[in-house]
PDB file of N, H, CA, C and O in Angstrom:
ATOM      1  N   UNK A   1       0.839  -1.174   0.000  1.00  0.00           N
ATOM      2  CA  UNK A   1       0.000   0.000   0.000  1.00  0.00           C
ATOM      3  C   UNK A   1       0.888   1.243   0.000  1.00  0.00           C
ATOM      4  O   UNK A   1       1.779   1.468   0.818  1.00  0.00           O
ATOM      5  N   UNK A   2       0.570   1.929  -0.906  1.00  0.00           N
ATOM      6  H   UNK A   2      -0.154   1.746  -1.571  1.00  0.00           H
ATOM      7  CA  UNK A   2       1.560   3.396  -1.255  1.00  0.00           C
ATOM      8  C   UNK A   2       0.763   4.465  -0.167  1.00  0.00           C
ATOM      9  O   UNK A   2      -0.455   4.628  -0.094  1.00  0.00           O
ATOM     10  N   UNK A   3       1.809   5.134   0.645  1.00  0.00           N
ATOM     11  H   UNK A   3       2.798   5.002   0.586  1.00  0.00           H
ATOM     12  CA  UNK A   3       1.052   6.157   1.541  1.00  0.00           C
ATOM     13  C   UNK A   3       1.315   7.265   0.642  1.00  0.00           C
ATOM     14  O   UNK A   3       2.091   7.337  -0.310  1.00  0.00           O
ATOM     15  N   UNK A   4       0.166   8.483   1.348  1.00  0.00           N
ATOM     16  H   UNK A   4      -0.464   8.424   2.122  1.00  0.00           H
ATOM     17  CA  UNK A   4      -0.069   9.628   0.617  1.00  0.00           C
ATOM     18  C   UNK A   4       0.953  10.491   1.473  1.00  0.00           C
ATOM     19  O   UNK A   4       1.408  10.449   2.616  1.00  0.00           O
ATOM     20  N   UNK A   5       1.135  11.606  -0.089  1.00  0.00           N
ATOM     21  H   UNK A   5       0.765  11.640  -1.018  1.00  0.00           H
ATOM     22  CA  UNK A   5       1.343  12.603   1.007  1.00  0.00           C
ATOM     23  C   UNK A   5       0.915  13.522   1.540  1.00  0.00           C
ATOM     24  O   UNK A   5      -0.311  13.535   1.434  1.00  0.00           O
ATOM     25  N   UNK A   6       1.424  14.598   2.258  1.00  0.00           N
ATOM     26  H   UNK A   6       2.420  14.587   2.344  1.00  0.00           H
ATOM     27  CA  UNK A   6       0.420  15.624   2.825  1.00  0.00           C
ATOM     28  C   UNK A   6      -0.449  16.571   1.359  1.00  0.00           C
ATOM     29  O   UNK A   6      -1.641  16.879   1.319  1.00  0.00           O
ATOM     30  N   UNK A   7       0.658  16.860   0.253  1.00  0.00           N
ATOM     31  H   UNK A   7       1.626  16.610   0.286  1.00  0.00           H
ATOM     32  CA  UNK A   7      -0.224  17.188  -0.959  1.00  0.00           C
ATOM     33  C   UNK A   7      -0.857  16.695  -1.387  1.00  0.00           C
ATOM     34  O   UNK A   7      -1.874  17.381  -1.492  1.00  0.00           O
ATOM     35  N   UNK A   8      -1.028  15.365  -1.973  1.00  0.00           N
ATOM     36  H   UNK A   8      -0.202  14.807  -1.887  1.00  0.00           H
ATOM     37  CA  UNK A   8      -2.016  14.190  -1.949  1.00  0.00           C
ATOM     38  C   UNK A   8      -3.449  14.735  -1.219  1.00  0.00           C
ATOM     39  O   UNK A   8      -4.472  15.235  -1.688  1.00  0.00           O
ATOM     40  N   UNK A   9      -3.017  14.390   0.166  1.00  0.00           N
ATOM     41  H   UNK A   9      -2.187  13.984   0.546  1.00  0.00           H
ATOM     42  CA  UNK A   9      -4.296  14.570   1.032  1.00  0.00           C
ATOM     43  C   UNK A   9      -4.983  15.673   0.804  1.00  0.00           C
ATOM     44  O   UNK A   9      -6.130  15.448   0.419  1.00  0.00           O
ATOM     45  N   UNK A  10      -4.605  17.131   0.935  1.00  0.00           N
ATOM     46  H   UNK A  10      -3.673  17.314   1.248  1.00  0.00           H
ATOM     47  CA  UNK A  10      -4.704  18.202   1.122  1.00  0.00           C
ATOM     48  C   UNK A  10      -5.429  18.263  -0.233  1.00  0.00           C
ATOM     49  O   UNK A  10      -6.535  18.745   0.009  1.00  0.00           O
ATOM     50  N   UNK A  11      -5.293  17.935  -1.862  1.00  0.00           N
ATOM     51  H   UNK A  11      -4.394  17.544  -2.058  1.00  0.00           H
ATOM     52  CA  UNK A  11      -5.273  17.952  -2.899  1.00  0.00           C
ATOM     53  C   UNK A  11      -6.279  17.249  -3.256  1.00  0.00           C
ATOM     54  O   UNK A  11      -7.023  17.878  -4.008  1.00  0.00           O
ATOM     55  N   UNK A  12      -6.748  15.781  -2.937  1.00  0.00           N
ATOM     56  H   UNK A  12      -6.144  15.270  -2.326  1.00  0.00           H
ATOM     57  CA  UNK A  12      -7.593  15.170  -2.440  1.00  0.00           C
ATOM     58  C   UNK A  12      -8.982  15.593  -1.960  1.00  0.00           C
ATOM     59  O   UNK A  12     -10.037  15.331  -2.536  1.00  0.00           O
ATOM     60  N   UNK A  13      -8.809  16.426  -0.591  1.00  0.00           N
ATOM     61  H   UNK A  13      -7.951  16.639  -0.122  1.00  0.00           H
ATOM     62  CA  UNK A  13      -9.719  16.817  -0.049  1.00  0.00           C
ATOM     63  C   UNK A  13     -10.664  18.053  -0.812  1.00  0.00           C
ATOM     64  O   UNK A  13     -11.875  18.226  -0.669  1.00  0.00           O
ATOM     65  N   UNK A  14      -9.495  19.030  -1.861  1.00  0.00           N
ATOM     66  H   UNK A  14      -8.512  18.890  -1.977  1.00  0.00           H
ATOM     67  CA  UNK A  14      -9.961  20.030  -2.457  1.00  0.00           C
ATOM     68  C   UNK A  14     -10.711  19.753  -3.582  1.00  0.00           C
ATOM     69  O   UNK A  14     -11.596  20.526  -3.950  1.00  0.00           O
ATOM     70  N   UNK A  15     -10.478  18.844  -4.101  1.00  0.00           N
ATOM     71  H   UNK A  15      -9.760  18.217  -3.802  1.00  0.00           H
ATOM     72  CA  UNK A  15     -11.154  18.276  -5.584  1.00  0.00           C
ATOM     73  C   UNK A  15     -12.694  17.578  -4.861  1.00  0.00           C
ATOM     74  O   UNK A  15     -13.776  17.866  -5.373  1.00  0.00           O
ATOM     75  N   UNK A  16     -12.609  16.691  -3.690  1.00  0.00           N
ATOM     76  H   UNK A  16     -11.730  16.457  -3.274  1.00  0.00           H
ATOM     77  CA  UNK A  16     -14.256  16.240  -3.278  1.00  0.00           C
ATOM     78  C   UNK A  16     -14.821  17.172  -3.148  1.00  0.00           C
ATOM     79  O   UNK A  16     -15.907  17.107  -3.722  1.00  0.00           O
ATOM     80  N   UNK A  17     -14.549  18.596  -2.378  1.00  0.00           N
ATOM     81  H   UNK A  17     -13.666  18.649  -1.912  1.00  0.00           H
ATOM     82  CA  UNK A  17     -15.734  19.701  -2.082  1.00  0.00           C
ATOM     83  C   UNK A  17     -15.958  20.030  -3.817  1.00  0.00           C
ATOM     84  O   UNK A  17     -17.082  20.154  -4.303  1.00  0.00           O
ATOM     85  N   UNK A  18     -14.847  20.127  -4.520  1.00  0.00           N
ATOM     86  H   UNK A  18     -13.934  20.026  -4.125  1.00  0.00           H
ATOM     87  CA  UNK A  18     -15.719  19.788  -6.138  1.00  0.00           C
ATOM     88  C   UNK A  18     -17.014  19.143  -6.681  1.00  0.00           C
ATOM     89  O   UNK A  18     -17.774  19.617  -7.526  1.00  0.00           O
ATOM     90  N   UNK A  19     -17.126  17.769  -5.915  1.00  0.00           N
ATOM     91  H   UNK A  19     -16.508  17.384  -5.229  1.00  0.00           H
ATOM     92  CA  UNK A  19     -17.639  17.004  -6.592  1.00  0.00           C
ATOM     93  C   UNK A  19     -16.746  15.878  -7.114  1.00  0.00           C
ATOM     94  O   UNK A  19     -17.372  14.825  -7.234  1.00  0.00           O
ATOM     95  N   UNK A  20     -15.638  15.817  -7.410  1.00  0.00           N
ATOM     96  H   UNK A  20     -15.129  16.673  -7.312  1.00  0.00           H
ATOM     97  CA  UNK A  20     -15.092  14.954  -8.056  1.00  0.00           C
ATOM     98  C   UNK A  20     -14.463  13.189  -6.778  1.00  0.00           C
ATOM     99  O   UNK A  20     -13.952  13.203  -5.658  1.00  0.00           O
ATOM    100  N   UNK A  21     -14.719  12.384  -7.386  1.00  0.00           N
ATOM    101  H   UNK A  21     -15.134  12.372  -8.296  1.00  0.00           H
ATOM    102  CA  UNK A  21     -14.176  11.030  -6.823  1.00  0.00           C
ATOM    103  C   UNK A  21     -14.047   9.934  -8.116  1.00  0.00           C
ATOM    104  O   UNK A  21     -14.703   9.552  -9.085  1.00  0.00           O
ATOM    105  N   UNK A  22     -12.342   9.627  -7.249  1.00  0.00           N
ATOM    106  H   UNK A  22     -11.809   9.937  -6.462  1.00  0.00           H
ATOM    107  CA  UNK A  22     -12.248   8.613  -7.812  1.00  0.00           C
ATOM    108  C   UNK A  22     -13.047   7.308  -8.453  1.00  0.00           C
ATOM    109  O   UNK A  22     -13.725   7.025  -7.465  1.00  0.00           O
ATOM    110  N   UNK A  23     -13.405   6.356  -9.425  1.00  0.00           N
ATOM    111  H   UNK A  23     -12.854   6.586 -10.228  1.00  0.00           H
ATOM    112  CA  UNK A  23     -13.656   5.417  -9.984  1.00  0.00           C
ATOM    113  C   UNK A  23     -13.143   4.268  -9.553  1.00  0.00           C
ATOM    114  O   UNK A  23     -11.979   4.176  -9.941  1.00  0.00           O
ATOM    115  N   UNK A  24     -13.468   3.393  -8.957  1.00  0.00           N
ATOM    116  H   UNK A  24     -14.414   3.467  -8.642  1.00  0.00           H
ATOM    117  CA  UNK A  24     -12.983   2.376  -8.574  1.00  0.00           C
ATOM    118  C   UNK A  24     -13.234   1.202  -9.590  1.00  0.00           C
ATOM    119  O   UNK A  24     -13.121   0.125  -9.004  1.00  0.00           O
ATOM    120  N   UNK A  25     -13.443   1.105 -10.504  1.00  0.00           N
ATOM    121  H   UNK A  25     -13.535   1.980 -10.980  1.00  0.00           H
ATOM    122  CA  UNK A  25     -13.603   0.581 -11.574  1.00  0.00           C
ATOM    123  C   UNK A  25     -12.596   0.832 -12.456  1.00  0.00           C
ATOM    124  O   UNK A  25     -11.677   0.039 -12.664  1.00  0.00           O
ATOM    125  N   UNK A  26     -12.745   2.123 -13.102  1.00  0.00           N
ATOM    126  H   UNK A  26     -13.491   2.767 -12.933  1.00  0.00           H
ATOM    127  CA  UNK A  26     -11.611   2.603 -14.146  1.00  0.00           C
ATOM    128  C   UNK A  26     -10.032   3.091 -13.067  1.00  0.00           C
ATOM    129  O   UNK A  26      -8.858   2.749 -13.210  1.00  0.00           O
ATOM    130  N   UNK A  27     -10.492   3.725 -12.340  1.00  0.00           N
ATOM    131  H   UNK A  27     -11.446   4.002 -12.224  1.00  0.00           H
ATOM    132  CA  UNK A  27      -9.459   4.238 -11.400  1.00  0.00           C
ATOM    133  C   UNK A  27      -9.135   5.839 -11.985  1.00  0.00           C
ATOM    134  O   UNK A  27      -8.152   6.539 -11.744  1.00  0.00           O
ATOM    135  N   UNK A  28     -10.226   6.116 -12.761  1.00  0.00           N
ATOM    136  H   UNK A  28     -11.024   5.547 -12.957  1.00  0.00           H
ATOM    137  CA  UNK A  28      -9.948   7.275 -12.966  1.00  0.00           C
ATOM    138  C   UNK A  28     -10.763   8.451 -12.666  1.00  0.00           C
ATOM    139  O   UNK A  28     -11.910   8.095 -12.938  1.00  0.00           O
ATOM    140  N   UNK A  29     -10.794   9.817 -12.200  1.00  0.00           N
ATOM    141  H   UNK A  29      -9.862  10.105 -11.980  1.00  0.00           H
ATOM    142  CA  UNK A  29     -11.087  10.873 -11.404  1.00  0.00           C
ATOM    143  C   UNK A  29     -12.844  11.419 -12.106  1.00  0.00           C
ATOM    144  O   UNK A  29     -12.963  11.894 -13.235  1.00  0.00           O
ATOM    145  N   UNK A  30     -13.737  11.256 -11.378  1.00  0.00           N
ATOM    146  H   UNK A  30     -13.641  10.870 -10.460  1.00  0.00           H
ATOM    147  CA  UNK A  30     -14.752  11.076 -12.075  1.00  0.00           C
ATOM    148  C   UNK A  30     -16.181  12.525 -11.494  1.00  0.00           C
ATOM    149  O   UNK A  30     -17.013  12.340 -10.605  1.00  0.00           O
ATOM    150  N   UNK A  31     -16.047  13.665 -12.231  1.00  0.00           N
ATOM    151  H   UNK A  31     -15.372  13.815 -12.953  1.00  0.00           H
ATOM    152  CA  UNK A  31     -17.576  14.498 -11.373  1.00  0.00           C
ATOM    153  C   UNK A  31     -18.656  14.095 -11.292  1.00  0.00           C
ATOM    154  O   UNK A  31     -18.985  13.372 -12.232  1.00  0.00           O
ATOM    155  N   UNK A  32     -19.308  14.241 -10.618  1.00  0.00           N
ATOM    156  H   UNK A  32     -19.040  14.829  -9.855  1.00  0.00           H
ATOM    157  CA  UNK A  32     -20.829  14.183  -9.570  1.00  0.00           C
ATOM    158  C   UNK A  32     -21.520  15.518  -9.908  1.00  0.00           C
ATOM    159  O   UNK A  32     -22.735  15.700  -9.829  1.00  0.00           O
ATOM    160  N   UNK A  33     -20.865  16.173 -10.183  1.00  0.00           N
ATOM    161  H   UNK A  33     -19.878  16.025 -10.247  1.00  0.00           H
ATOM    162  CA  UNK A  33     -21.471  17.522 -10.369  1.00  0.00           C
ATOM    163  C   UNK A  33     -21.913  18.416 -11.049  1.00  0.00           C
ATOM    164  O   UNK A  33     -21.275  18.353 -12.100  1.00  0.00           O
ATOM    165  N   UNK A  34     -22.689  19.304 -11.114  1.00  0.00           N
ATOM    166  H   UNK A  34     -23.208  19.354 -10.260  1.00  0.00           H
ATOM    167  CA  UNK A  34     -22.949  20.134 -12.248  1.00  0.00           C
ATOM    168  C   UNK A  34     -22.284  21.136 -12.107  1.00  0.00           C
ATOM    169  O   UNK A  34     -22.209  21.527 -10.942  1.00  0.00           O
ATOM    170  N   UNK A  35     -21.530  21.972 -13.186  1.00  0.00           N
ATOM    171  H   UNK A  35     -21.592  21.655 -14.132  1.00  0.00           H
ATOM    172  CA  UNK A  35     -21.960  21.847 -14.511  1.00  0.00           C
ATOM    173  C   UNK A  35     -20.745  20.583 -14.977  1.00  0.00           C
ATOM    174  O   UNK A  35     -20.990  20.322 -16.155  1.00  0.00           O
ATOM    175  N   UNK A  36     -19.563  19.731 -14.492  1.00  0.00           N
ATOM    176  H   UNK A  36     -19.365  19.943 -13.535  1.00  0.00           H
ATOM    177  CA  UNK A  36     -19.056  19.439 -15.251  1.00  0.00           C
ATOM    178  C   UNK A  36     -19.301  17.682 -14.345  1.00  0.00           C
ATOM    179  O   UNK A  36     -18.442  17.005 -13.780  1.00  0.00           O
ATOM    180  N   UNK A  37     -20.471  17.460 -14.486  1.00  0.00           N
ATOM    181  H   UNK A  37     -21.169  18.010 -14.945  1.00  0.00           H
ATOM    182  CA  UNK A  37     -21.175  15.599 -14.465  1.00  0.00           C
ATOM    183  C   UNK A  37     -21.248  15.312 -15.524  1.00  0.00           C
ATOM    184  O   UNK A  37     -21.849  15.612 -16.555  1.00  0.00           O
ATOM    185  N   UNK A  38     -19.902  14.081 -14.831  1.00  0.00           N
ATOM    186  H   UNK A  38     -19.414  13.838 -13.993  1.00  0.00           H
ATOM    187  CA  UNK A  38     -19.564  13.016 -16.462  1.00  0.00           C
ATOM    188  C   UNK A  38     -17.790  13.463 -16.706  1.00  0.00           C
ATOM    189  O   UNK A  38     -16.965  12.631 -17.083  1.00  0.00           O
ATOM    190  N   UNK A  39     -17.543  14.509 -16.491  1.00  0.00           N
ATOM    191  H   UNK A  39     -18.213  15.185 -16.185  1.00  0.00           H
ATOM    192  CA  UNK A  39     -16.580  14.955 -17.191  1.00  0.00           C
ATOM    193  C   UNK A  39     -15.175  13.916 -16.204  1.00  0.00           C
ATOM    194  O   UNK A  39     -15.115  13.955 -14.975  1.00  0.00           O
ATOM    195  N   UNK A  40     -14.200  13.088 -17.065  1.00  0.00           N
ATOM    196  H   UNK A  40     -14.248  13.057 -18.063  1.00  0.00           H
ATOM    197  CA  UNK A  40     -13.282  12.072 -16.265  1.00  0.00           C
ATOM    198  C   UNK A  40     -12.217  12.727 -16.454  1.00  0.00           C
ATOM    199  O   UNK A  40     -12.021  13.314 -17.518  1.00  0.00           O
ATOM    200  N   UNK A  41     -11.302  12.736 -15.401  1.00  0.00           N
ATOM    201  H   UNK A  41     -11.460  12.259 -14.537  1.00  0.00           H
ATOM    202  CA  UNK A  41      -9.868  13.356 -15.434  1.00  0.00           C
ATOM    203  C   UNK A  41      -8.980  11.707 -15.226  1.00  0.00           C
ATOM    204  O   UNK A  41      -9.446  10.770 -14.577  1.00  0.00           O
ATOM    205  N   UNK A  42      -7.467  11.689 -16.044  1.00  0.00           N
ATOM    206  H   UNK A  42      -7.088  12.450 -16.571  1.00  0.00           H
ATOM    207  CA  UNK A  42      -6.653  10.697 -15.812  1.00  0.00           C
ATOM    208  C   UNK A  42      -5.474  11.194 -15.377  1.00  0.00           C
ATOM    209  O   UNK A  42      -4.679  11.680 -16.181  1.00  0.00           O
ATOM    210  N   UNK A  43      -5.223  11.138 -14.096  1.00  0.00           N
ATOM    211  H   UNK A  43      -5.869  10.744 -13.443  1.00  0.00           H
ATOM    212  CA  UNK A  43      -3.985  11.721 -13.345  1.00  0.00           C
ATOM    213  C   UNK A  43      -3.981  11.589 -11.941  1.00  0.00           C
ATOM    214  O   UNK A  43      -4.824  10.794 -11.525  1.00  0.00           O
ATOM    215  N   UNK A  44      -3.309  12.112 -11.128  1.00  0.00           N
ATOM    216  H   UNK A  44      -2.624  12.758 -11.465  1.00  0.00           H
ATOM    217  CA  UNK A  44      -3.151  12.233  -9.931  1.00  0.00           C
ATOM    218  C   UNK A  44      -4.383  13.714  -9.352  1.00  0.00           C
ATOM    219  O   UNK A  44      -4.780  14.621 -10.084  1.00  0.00           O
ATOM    220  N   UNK A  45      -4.700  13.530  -7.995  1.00  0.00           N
ATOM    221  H   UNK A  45      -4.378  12.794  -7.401  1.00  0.00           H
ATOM    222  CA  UNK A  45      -5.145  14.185  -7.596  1.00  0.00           C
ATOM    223  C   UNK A  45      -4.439  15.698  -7.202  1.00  0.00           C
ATOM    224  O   UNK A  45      -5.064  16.721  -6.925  1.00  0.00           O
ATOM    225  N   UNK A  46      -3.168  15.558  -7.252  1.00  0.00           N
ATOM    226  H   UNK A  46      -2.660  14.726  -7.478  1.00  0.00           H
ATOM    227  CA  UNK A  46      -2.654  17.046  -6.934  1.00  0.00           C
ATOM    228  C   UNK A  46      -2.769  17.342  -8.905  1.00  0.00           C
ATOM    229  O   UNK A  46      -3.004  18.550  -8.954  1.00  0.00           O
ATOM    230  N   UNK A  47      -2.733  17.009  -9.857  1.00  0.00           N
ATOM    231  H   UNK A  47      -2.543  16.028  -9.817  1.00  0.00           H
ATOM    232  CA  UNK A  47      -2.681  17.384 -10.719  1.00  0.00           C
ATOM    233  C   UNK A  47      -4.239  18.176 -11.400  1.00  0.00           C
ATOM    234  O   UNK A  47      -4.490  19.198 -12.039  1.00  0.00           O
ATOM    235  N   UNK A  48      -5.070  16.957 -10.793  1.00  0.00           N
ATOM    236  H   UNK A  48      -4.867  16.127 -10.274  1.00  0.00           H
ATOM    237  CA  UNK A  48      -6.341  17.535 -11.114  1.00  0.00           C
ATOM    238  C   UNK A  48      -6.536  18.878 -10.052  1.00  0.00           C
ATOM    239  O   UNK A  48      -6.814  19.966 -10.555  1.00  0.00           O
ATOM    240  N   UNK A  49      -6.427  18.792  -9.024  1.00  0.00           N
ATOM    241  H   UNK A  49      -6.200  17.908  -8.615  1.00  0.00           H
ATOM    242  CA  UNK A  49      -6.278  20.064  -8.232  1.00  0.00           C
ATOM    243  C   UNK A  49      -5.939  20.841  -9.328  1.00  0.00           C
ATOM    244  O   UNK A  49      -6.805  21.047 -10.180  1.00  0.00           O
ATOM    245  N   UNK A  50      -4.835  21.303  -9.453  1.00  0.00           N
ATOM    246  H   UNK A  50      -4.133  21.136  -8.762  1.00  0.00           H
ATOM    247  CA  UNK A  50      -4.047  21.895  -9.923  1.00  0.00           C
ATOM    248  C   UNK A  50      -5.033  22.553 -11.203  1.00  0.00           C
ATOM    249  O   UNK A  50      -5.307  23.722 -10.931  1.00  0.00           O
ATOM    250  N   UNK A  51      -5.568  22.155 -12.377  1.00  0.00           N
ATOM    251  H   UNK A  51      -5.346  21.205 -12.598  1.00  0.00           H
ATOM    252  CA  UNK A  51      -6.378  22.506 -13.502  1.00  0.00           C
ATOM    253  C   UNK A  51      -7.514  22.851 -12.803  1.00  0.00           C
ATOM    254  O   UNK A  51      -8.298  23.569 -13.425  1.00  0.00           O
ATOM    255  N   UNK A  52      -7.824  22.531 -11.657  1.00  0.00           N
ATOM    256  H   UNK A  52      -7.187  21.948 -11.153  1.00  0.00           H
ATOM    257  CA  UNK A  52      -9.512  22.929 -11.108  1.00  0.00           C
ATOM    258  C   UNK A  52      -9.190  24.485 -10.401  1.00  0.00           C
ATOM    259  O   UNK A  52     -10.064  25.175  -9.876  1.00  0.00           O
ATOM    260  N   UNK A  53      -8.018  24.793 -10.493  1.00  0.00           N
ATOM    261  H   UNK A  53      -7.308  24.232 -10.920  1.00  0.00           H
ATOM    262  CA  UNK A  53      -7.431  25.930  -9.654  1.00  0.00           C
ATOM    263  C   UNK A  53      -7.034  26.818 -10.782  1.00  0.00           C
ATOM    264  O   UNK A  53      -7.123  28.035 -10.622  1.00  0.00           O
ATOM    265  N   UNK A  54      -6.493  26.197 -12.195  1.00  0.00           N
ATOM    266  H   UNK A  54      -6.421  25.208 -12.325  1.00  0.00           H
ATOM    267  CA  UNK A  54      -6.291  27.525 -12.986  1.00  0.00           C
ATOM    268  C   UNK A  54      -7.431  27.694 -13.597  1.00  0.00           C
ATOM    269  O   UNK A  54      -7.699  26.795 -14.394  1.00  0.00           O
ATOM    270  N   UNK A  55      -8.558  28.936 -13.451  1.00  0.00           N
ATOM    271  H   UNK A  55      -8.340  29.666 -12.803  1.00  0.00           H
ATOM    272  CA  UNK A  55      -9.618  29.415 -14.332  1.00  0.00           C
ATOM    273  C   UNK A  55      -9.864  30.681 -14.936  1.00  0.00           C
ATOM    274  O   UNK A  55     -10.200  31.679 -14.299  1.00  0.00           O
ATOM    275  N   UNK A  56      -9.749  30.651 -15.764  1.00  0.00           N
ATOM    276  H   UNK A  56      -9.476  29.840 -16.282  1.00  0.00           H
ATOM    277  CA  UNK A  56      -9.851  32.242 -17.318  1.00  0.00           C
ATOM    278  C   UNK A  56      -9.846  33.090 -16.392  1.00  0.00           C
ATOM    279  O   UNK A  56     -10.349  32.874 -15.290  1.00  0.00           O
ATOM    280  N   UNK A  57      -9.353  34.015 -16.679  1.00  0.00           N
ATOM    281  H   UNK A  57      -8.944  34.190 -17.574  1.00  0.00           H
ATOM    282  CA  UNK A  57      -9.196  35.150 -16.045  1.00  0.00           C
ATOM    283  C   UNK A  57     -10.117  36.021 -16.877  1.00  0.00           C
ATOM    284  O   UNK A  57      -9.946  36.054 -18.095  1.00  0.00           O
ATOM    285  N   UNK A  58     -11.183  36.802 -16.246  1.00  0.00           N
ATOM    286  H   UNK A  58     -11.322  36.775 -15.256  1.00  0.00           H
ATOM    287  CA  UNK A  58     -12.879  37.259 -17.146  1.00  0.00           C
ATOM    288  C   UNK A  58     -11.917  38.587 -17.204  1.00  0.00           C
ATOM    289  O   UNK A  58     -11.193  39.039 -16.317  1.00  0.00           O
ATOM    290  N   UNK A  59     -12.192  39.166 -18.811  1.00  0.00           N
ATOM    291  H   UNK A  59     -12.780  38.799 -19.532  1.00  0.00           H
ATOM    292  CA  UNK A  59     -11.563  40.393 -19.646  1.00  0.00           C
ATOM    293  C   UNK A  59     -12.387  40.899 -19.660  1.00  0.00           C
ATOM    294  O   UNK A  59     -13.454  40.511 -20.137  1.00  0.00           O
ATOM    295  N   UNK A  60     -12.089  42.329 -18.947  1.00  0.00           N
ATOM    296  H   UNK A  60     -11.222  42.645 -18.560  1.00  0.00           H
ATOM    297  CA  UNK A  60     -12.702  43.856 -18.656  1.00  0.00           C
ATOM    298  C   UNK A  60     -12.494  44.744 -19.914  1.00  0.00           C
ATOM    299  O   UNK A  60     -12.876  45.914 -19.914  1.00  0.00           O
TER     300      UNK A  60
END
């Protein structure tokens, strides 16, 4: 069993208040949520963090 690390966890925890959980089937990162239910990410959880954290910057 591979332990996590504190980014892992921390990274982890930020993507569920998303909506998003793992697939235990595919094993891959799966939303619950609207607007993006259905939509599958393949990576690590600090990575998906990571894209759920960069968003468009709205032009004035």
């Amino acid at each position: 069993m591979a332990f996590k690390t504190p980014a892992e966890t921390a990274a982890e925890a930020e993507i569920a208040k998303s909506g998003w959980k793992r697939d235990k089937k595919t094993g891959l990162w799966k939303c619950f949520r609207d607007p993006d239910r259905g939509r599958t990410f393949s990576g690590t959880a600090v990575e998906l963090a990571r894209t759920l954290n960069t968003k468009p910057v709205a032009e004035t």
